[in-house]
Biopython code that builds the backbone (N, CA, C, O; Angstrom):
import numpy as np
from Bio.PDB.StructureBuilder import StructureBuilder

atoms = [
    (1, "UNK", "N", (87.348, -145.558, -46.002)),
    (1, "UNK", "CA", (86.574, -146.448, -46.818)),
    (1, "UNK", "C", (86.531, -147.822, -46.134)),
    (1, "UNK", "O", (87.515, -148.553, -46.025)),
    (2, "UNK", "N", (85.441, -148.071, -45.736)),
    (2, "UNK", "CA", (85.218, -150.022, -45.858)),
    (2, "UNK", "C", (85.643, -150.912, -46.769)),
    (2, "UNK", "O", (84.954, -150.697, -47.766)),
    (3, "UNK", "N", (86.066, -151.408, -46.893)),
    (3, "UNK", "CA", (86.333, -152.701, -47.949)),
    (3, "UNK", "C", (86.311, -154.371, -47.005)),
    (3, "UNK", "O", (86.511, -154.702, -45.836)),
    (4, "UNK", "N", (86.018, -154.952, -48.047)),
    (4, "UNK", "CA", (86.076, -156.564, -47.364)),
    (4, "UNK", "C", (88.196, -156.806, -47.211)),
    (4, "UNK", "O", (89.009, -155.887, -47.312)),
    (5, "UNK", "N", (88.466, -158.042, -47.000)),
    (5, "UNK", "CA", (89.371, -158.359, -46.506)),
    (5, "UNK", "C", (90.147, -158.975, -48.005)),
    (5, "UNK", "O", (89.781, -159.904, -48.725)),
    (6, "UNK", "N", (91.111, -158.237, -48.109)),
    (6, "UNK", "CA", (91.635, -158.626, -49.468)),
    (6, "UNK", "C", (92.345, -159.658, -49.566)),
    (6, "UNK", "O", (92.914, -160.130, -50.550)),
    (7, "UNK", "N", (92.271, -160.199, -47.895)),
    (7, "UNK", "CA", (93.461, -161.876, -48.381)),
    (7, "UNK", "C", (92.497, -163.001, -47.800)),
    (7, "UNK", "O", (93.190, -163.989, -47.554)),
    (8, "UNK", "N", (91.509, -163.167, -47.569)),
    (8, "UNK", "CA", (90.762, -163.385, -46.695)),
    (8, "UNK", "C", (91.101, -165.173, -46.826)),
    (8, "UNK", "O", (90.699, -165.849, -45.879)),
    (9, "UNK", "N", (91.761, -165.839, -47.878)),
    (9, "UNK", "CA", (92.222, -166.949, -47.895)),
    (9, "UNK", "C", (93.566, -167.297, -46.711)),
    (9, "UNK", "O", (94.182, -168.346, -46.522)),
    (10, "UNK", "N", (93.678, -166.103, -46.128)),
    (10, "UNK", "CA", (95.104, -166.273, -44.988)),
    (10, "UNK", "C", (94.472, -166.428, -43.483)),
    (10, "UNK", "O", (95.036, -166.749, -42.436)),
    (11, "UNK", "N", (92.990, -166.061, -43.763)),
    (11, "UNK", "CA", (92.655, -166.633, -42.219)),
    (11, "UNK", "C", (92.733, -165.267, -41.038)),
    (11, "UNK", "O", (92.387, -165.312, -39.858)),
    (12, "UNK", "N", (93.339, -164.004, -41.848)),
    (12, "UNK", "CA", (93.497, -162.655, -40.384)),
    (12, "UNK", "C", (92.872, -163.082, -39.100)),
    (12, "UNK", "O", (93.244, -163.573, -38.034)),
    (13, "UNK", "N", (91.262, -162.504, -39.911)),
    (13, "UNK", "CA", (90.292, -162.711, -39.043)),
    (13, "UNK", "C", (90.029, -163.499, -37.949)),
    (13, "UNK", "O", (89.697, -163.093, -36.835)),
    (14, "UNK", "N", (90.238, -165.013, -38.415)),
    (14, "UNK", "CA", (90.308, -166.249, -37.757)),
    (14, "UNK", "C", (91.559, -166.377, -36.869)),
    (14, "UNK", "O", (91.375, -167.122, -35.907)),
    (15, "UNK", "N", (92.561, -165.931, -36.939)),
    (15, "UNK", "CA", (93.643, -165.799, -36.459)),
    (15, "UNK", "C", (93.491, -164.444, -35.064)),
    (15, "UNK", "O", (94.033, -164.507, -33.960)),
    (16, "UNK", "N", (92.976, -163.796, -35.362)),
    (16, "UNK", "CA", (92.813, -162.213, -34.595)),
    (16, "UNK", "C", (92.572, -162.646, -33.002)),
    (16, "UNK", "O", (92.098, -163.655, -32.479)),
    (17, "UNK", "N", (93.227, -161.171, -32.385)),
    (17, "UNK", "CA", (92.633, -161.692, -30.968)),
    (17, "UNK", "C", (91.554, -161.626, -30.503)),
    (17, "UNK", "O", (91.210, -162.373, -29.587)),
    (18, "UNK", "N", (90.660, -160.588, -31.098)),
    (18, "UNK", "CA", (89.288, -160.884, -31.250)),
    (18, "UNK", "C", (88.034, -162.198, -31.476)),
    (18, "UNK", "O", (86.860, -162.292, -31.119)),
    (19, "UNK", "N", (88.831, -162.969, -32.136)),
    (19, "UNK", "CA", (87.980, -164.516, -32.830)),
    (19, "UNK", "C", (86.939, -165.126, -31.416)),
    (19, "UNK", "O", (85.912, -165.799, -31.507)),
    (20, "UNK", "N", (87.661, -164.591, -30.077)),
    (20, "UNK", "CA", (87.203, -165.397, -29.101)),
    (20, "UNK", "C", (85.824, -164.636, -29.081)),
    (20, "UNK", "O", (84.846, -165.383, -29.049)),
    (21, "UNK", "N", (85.555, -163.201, -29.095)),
    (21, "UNK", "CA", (84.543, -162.693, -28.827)),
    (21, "UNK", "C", (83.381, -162.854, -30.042)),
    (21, "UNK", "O", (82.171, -162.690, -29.885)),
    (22, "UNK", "N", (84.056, -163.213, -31.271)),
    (22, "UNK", "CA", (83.496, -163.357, -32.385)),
    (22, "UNK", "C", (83.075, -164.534, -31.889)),
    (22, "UNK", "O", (82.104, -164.536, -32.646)),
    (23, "UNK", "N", (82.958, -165.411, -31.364)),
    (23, "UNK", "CA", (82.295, -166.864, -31.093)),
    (23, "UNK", "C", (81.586, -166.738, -29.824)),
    (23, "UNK", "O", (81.674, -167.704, -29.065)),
    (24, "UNK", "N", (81.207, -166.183, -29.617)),
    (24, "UNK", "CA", (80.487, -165.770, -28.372)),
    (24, "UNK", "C", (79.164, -164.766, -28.892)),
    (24, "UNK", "O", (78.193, -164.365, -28.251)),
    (25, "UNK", "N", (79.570, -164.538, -30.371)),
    (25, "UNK", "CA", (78.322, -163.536, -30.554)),
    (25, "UNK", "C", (78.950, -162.060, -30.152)),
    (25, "UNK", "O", (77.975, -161.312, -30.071)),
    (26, "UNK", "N", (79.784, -161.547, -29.953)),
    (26, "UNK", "CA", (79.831, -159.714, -29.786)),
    (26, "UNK", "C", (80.611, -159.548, -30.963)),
    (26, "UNK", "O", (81.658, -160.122, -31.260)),
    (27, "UNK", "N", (79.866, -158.548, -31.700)),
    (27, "UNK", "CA", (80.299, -157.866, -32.311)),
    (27, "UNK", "C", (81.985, -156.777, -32.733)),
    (27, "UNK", "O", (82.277, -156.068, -31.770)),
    (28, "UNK", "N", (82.489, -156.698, -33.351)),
    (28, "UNK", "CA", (83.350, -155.854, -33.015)),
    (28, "UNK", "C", (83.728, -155.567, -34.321)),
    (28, "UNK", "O", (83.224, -156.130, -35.293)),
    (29, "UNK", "N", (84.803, -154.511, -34.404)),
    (29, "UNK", "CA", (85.411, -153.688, -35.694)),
    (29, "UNK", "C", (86.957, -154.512, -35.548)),
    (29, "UNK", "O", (87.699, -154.959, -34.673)),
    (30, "UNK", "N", (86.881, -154.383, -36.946)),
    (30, "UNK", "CA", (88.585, -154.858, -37.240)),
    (30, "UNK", "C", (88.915, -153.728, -38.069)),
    (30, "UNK", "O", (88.475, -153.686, -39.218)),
    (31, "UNK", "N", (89.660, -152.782, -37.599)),
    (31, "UNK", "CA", (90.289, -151.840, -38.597)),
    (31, "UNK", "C", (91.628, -151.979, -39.231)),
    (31, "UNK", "O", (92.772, -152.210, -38.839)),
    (32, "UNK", "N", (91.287, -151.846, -39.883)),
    (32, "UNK", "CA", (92.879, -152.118, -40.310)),
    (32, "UNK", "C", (93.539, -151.107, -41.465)),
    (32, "UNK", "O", (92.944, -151.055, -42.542)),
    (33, "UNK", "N", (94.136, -150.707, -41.376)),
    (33, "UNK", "CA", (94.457, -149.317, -42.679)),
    (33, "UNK", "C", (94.246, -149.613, -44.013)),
    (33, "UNK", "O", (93.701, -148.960, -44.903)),
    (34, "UNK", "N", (94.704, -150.574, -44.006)),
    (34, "UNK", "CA", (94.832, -151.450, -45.661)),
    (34, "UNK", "C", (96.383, -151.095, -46.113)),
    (34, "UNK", "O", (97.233, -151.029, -45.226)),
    (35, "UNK", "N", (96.753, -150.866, -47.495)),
    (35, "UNK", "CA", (97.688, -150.439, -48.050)),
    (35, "UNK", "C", (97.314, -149.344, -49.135)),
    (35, "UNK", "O", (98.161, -148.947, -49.936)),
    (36, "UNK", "N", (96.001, -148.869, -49.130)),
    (36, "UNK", "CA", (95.812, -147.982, -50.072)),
    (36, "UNK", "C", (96.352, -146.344, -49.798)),
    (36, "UNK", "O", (95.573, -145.649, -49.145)),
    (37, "UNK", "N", (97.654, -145.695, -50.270)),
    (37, "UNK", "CA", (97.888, -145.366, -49.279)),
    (37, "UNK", "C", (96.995, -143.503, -49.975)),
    (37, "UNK", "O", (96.360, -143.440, -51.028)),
    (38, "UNK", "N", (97.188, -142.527, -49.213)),
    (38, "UNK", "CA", (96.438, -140.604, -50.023)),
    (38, "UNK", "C", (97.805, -140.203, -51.071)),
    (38, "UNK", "O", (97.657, -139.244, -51.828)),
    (39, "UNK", "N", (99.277, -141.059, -51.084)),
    (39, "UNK", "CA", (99.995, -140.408, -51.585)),
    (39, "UNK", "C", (100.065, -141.690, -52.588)),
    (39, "UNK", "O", (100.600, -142.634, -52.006)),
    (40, "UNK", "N", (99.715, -141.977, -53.815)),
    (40, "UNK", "CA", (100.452, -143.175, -54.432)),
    (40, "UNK", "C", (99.668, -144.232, -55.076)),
    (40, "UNK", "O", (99.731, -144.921, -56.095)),
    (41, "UNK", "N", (98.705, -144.033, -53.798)),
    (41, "UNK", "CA", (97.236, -145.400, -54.405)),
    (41, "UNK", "C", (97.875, -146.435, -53.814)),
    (41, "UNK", "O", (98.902, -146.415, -53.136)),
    (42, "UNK", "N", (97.057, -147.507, -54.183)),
    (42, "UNK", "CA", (97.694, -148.918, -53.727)),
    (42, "UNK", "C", (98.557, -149.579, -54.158)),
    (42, "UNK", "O", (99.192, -150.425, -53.529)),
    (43, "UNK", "N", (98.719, -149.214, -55.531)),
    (43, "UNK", "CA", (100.135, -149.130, -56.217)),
    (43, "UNK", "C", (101.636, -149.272, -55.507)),
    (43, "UNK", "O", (102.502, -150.145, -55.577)),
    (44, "UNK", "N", (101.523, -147.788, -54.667)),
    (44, "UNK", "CA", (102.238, -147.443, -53.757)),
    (44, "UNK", "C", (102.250, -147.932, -52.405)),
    (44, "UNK", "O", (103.389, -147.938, -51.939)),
    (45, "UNK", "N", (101.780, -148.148, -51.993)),
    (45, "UNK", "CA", (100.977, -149.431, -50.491)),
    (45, "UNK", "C", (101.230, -150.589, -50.877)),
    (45, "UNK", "O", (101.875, -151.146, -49.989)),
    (46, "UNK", "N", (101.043, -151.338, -51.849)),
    (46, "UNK", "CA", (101.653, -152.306, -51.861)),
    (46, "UNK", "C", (102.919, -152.800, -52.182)),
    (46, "UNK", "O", (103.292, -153.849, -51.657)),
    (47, "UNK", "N", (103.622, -152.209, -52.955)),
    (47, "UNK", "CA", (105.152, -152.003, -53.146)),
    (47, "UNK", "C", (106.098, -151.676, -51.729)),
    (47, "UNK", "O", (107.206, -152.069, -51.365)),
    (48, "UNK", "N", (105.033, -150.715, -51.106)),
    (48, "UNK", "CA", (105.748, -150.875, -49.640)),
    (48, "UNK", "C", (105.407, -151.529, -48.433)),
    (48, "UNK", "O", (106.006, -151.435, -47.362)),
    (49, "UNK", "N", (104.228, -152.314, -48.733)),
    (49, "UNK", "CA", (103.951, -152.925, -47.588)),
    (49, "UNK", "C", (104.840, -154.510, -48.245)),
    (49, "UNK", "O", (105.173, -155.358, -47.417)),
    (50, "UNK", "N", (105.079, -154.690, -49.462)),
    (50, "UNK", "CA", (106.002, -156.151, -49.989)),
    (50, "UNK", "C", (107.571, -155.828, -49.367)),
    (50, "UNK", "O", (108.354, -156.557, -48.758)),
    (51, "UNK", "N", (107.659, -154.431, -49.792)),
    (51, "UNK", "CA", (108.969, -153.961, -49.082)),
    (51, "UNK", "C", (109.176, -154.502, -47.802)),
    (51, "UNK", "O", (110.043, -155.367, -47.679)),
    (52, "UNK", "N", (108.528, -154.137, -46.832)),
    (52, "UNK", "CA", (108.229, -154.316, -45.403)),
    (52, "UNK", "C", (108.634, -155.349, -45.237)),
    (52, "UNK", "O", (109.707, -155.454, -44.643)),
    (53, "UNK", "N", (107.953, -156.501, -45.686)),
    (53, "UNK", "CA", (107.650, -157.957, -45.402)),
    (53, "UNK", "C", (109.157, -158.637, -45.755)),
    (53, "UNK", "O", (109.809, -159.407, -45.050)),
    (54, "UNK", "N", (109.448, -158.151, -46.938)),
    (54, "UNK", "CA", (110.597, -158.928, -47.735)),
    (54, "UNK", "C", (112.023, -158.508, -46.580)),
    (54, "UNK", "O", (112.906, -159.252, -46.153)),
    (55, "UNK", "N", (111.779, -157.007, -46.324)),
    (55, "UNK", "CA", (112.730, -156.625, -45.619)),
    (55, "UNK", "C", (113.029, -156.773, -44.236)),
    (55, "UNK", "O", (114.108, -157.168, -43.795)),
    (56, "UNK", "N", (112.122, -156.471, -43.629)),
    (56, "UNK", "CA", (111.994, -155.718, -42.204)),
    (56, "UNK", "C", (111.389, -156.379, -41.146)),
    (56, "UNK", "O", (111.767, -156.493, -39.980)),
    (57, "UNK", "N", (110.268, -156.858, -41.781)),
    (57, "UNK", "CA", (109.390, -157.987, -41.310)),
    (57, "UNK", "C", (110.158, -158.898, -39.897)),
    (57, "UNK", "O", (110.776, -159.900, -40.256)),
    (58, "UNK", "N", (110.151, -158.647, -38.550)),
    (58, "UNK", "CA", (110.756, -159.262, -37.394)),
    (58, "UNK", "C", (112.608, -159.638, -38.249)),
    (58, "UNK", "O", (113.279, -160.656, -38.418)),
    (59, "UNK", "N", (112.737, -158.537, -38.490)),
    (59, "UNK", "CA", (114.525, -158.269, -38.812)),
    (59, "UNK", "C", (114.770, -156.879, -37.484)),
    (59, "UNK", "O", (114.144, -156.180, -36.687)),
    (60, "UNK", "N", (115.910, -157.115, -37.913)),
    (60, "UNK", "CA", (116.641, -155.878, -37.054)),
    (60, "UNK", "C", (116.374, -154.504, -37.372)),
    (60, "UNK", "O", (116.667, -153.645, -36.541)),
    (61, "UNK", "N", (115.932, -154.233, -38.308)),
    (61, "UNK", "CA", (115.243, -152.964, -39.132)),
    (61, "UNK", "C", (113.709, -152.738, -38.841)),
    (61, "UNK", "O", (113.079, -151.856, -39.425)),
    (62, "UNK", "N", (113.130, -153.593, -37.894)),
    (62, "UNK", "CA", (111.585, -153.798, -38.060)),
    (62, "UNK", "C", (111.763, -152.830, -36.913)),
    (62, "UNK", "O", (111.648, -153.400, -35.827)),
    (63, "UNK", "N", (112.070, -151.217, -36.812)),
    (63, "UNK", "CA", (111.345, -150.631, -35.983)),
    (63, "UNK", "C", (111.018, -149.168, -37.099)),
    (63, "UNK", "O", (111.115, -148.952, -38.308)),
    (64, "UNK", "N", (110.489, -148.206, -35.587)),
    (64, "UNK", "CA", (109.780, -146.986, -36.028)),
    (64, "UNK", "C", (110.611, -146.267, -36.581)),
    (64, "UNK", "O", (111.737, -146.194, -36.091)),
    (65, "UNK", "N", (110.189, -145.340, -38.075)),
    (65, "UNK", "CA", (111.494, -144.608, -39.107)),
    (65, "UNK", "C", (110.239, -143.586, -38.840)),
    (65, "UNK", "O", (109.045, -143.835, -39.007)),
    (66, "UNK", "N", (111.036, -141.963, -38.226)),
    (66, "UNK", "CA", (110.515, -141.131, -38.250)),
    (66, "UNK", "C", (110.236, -140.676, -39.243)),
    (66, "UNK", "O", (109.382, -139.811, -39.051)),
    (67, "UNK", "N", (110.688, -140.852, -41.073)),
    (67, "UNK", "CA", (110.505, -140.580, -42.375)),
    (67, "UNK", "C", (108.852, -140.949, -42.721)),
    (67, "UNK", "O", (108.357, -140.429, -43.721)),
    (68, "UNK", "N", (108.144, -141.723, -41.992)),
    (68, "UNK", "CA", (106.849, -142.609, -42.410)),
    (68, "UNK", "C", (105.561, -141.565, -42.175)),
    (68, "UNK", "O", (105.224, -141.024, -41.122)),
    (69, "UNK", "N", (105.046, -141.475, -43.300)),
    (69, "UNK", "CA", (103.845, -140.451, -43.395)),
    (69, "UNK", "C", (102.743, -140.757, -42.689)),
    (69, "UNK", "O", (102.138, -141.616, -43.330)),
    (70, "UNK", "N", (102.063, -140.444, -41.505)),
    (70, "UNK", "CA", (101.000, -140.917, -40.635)),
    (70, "UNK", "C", (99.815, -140.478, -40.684)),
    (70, "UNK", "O", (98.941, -140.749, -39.861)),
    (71, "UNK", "N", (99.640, -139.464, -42.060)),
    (71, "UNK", "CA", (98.223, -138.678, -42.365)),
    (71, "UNK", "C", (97.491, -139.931, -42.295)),
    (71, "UNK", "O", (96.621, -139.918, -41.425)),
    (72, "UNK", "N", (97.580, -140.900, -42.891)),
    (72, "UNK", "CA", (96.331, -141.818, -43.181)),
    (72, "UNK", "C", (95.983, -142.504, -41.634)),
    (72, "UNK", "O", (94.819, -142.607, -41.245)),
    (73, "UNK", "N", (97.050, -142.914, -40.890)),
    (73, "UNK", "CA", (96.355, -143.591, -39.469)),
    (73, "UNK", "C", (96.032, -142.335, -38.613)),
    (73, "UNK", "O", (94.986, -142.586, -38.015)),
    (74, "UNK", "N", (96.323, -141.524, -38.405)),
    (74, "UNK", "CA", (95.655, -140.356, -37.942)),
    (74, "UNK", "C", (94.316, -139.897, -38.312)),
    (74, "UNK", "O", (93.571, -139.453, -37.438)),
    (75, "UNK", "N", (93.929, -139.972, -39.594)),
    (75, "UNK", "CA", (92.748, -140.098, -40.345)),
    (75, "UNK", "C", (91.828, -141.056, -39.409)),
    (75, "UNK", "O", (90.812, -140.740, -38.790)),
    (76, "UNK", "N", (92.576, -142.516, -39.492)),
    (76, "UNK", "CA", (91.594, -143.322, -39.232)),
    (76, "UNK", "C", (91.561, -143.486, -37.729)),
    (76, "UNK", "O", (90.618, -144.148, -37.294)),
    (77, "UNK", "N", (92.547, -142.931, -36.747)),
    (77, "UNK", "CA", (91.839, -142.521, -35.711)),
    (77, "UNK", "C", (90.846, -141.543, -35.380)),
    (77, "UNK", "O", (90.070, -141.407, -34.434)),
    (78, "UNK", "N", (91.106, -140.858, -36.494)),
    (78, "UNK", "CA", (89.921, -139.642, -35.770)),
    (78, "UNK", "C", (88.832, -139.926, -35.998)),
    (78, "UNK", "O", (87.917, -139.382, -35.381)),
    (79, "UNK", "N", (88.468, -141.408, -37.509)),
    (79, "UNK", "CA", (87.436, -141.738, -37.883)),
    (79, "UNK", "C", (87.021, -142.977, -36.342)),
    (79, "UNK", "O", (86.030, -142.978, -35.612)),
    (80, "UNK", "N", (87.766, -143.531, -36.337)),
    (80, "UNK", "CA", (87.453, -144.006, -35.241)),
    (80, "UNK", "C", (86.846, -144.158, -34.006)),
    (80, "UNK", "O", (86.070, -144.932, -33.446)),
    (81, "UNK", "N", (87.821, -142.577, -33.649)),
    (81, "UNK", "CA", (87.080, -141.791, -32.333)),
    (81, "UNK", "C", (85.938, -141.693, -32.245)),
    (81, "UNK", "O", (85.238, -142.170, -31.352)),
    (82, "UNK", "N", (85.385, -140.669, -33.725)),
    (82, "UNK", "CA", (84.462, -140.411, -34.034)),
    (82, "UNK", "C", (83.465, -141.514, -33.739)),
    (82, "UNK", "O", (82.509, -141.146, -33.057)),
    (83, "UNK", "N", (83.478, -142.521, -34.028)),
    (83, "UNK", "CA", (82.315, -143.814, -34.232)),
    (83, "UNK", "C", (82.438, -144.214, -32.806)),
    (83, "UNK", "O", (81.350, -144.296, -32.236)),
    (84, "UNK", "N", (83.606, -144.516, -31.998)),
    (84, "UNK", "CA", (83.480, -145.036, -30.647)),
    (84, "UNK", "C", (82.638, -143.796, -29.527)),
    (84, "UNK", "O", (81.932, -144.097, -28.565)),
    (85, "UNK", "N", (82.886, -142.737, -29.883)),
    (85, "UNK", "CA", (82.133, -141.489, -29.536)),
    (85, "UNK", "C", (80.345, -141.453, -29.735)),
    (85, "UNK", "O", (79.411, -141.371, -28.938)),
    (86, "UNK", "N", (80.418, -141.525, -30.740)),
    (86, "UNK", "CA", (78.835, -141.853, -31.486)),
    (86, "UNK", "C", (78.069, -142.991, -31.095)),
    (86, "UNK", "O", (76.851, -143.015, -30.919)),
    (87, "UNK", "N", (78.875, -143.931, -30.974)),
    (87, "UNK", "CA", (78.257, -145.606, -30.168)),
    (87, "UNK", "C", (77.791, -145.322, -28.748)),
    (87, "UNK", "O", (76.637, -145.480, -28.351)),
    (88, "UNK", "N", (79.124, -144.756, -27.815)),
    (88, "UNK", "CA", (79.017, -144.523, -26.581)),
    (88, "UNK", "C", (78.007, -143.709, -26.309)),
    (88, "UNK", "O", (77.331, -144.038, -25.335)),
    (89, "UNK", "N", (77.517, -142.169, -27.212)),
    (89, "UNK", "CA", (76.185, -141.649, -26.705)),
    (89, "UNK", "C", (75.272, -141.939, -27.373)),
    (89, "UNK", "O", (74.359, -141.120, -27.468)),
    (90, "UNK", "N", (75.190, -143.138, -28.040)),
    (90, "UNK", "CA", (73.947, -144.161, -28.551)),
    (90, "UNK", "C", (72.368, -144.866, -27.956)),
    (90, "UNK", "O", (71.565, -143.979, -28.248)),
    (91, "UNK", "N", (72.140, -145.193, -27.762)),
    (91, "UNK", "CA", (70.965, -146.276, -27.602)),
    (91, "UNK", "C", (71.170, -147.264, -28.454)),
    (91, "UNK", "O", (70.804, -148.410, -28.191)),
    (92, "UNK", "N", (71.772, -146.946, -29.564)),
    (92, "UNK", "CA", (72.326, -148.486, -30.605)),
    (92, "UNK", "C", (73.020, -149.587, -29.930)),
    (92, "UNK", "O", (73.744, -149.460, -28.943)),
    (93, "UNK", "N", (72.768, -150.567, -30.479)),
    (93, "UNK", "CA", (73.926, -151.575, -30.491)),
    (93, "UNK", "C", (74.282, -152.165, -31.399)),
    (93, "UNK", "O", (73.481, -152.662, -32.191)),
    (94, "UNK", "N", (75.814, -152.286, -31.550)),
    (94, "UNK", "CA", (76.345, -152.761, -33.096)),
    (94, "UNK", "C", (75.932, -154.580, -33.132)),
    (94, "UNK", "O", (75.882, -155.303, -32.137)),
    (95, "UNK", "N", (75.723, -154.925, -34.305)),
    (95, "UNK", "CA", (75.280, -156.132, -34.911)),
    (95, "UNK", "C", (75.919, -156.606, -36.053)),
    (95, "UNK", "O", (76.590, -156.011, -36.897)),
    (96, "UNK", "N", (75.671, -157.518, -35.964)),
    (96, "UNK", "CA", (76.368, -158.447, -37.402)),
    (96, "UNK", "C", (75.830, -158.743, -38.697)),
    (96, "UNK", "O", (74.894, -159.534, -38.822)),
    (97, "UNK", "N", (76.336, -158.187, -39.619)),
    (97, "UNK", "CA", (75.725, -157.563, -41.073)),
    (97, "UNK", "C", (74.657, -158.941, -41.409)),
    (97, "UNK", "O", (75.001, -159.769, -40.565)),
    (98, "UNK", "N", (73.580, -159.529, -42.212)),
    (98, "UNK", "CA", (72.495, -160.548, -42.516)),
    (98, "UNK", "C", (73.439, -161.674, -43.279)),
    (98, "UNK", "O", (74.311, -161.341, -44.082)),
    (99, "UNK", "N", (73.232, -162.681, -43.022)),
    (99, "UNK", "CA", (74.515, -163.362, -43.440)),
    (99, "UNK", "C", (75.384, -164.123, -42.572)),
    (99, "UNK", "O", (75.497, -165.348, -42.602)),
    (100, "UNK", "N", (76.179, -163.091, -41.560)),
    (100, "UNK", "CA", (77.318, -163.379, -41.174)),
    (100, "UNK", "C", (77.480, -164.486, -40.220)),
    (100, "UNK", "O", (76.686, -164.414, -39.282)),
    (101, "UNK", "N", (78.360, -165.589, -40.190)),
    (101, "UNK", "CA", (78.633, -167.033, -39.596)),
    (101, "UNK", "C", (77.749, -166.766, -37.874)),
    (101, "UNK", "O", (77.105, -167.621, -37.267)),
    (102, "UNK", "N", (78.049, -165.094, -37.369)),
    (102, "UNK", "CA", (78.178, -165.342, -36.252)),
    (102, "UNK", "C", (76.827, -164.373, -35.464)),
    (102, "UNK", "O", (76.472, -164.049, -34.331)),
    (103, "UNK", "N", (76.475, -164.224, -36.636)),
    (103, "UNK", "CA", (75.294, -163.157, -36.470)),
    (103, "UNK", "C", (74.122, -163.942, -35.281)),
    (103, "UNK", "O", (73.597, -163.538, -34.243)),
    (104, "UNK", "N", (74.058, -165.188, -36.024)),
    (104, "UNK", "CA", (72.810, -166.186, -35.038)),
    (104, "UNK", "C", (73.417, -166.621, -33.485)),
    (104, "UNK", "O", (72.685, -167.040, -32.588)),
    (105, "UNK", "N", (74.758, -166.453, -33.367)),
    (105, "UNK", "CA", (74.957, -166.511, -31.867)),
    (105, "UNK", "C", (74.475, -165.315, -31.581)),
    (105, "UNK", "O", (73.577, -165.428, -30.746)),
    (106, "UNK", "N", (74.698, -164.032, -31.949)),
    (106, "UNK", "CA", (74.569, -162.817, -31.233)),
    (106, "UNK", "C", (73.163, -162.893, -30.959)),
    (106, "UNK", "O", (72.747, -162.695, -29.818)),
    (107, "UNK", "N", (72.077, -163.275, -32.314)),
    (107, "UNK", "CA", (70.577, -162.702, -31.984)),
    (107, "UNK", "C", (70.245, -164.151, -30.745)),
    (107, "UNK", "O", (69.193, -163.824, -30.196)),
    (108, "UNK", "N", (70.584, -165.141, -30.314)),
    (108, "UNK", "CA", (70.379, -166.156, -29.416)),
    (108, "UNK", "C", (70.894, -165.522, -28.404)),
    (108, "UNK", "O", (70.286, -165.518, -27.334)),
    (109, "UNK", "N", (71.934, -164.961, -28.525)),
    (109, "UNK", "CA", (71.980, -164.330, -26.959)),
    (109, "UNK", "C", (71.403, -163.041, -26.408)),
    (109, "UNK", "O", (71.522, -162.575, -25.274)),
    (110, "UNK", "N", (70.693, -162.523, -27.555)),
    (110, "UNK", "CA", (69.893, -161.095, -27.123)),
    (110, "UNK", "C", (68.540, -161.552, -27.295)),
    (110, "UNK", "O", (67.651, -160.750, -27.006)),
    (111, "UNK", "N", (68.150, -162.950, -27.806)),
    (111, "UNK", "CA", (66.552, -163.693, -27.118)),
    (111, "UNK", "C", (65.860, -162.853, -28.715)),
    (111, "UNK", "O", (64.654, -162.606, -28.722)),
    (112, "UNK", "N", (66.712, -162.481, -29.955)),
    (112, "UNK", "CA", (65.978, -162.248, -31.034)),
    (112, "UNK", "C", (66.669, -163.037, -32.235)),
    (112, "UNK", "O", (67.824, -163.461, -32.226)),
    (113, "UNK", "N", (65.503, -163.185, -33.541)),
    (113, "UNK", "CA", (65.893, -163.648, -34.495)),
    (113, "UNK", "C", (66.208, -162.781, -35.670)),
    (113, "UNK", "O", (66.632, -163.283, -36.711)),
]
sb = StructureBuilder()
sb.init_structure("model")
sb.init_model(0)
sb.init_chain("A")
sb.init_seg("    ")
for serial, (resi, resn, name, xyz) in enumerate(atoms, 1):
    if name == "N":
        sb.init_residue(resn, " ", resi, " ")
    sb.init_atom(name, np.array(xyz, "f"), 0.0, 1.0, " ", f" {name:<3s}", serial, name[0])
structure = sb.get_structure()
């Protein structure tokens, strides 16, 4: 699922290592899993992603626990693949939704409005 950015007052985006290409006009995907999780809802995603943070978060515990269910990022790689697959034997090129801050650099540098 797509969704907009549920903290979007924290700046991710703006922060991302991406931002540089975002000001230049190219396009790109920010994926990000979210916390909604197939076992629990977000209910459950967020109770453990607060967990995380409160706990683990750059502590001595902040590594990989083979216990952690990976159906959902596996999911979203394959959704992934899928789309970087589909782009690559394209003629498309991805663009920036009507609106967006950065959309008018992109169409100035492809000589359209």
């Amino acid at each position: 699922m797509i969704s907009p950015d549920p903290e979007p007052e924290k700046g991710h985006f703006y922060r991302s290592d991406h931002i540089s290409l975002a000001k230049v006009g190219v396009p790109m995907l920010d994926p990000d899993g979210g916390f909604d999780l197939i076992q629990g809802g977000t209910a459950a995603g967020q109770a453990a992603r607060d967990d995380y943070r409160e706990h683990h978060y750059h502590q001595p515990s902040d590594e990989y626990d083979p216990k952690w269910d990976l159906s959902g990022p596996i999911g979203d790689l394959h959704a992934l693949y899928t789309l970087g697959e589909t782009l690559g034997n394209s003629e498309q090129w991805p663009g920036w939704y009507p609106g967006n801050e950065f959309r008018a650099i992109r169409d100035k540098s492809r000589g359209t409005k």
